[in-house]
C-alpha positions as CSV (number, residue, x, y, z in Angstrom):
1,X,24.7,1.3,19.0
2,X,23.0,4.9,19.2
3,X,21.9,6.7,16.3
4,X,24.6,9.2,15.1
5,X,21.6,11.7,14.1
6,X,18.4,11.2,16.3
7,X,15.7,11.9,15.3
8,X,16.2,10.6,11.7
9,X,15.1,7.1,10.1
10,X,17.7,4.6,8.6
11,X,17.2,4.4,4.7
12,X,16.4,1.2,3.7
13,X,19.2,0.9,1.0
14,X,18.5,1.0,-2.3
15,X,19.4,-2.1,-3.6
16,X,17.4,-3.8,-1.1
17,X,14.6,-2.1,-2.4
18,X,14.6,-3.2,-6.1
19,X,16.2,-6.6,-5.4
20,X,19.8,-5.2,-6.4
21,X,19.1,-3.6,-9.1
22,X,21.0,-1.1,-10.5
23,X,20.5,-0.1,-13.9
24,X,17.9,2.7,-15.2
25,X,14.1,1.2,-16.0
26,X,13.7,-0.3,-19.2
27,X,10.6,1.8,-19.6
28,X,12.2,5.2,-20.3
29,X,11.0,7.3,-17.1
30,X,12.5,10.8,-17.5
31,X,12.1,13.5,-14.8
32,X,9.0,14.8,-16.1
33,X,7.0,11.7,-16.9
34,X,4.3,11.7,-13.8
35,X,3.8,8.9,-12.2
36,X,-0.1,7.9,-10.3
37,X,-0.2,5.3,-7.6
38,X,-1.9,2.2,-9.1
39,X,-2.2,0.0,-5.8
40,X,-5.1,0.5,-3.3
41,X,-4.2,1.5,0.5
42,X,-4.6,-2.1,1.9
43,X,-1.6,-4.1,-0.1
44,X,0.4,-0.8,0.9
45,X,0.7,-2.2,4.3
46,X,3.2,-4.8,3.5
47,X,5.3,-2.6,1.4
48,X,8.6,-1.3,2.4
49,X,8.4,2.0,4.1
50,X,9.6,3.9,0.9
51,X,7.3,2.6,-1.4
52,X,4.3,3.4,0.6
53,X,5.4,7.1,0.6
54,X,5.5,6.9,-3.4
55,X,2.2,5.6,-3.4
56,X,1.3,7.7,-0.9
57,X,2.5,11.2,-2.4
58,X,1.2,9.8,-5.9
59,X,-2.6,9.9,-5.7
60,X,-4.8,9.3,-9.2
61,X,-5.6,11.1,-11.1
62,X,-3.2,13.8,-11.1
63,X,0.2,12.1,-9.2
64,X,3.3,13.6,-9.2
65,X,6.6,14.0,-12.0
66,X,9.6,11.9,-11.6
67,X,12.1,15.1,-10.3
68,X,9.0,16.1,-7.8
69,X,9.2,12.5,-6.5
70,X,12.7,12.1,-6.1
71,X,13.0,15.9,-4.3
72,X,10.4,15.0,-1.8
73,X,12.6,11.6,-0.6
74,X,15.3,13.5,-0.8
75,X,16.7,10.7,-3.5
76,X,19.1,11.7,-6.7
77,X,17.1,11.3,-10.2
78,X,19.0,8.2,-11.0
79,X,18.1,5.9,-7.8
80,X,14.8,7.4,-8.0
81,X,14.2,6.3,-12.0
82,X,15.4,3.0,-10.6
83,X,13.0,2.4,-7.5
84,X,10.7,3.8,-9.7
85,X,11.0,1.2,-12.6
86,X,10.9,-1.5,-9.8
87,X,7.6,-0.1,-8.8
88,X,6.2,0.1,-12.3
89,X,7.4,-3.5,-13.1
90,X,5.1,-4.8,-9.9
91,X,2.4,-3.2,-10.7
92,X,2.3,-0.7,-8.3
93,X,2.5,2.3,-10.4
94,X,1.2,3.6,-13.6
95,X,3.5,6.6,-15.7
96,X,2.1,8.9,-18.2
97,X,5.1,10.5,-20.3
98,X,4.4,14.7,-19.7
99,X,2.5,16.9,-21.6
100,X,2.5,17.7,-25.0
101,X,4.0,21.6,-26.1
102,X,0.2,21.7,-26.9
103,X,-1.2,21.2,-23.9
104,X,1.5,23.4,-21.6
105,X,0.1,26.3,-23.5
106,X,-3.1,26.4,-21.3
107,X,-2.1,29.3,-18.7
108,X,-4.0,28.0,-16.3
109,X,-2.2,24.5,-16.3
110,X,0.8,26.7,-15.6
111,X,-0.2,28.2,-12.7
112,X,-0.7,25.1,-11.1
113,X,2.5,24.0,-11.7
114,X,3.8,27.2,-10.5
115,X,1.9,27.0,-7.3
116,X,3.0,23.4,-6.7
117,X,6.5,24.4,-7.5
118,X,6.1,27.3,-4.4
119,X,4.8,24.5,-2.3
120,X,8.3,22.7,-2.3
């Protein structure tokens, strides 16, 4: 059977991804918590395609936010939060909840989220 869009790759489906699970991650990731590849690039080769490009778009120390994540796959918040929880639960991940009100005050932090948000 041909592909109905060439050019584009299947999915894998979600549920096949975090063992058919559904519900949210116990650990409370919201869209801004950012989230830093904990796995080295040679146990990424037997990962499923979508996890590598997680781990791949997530370098330490900086990484990337939950919404940021989940724009680049092209994946609502909700899946995302859950492939994301699977991640974090294997040890593949590590999440920092987002910055302090505090720490957003420094105007040079917000220009590079500005400038990251013009890269998208």
């Amino acid at each position: 059977m041909s592909d109905p869009q060439p050019g584009r790759r299947r999915r894998t489906r979600l549920y096949a991804l975090t063992d058919g699970r559904t519900a949210a991650s116990r650990h409370g990731l919201t869209m801004d918590t950012m989230i830093t590849a904990a796995a080295d690039a040679d146990a990424r080769g037997s990962l499923p395609t979508e996890w590598q490009e997680i781990l791949a778009m997530c370098p330490s120390p900086d990484g990337r936010a939950v919404a940021e994540i989940a724009a680049r796959m092209q994946m609502l918040l909700t899946p995302m939060t859950v492939l994301l929880g699977e991640l974090l639960d294997r040890g593949l991940i590590r999440h920092r909840p987002p910055l302090d009100a505090s720490e957003t005050s420094q105007v040079h932090l917000l220009m590079k989220i500005r400038d990251s948000l013009a890269r998208l």
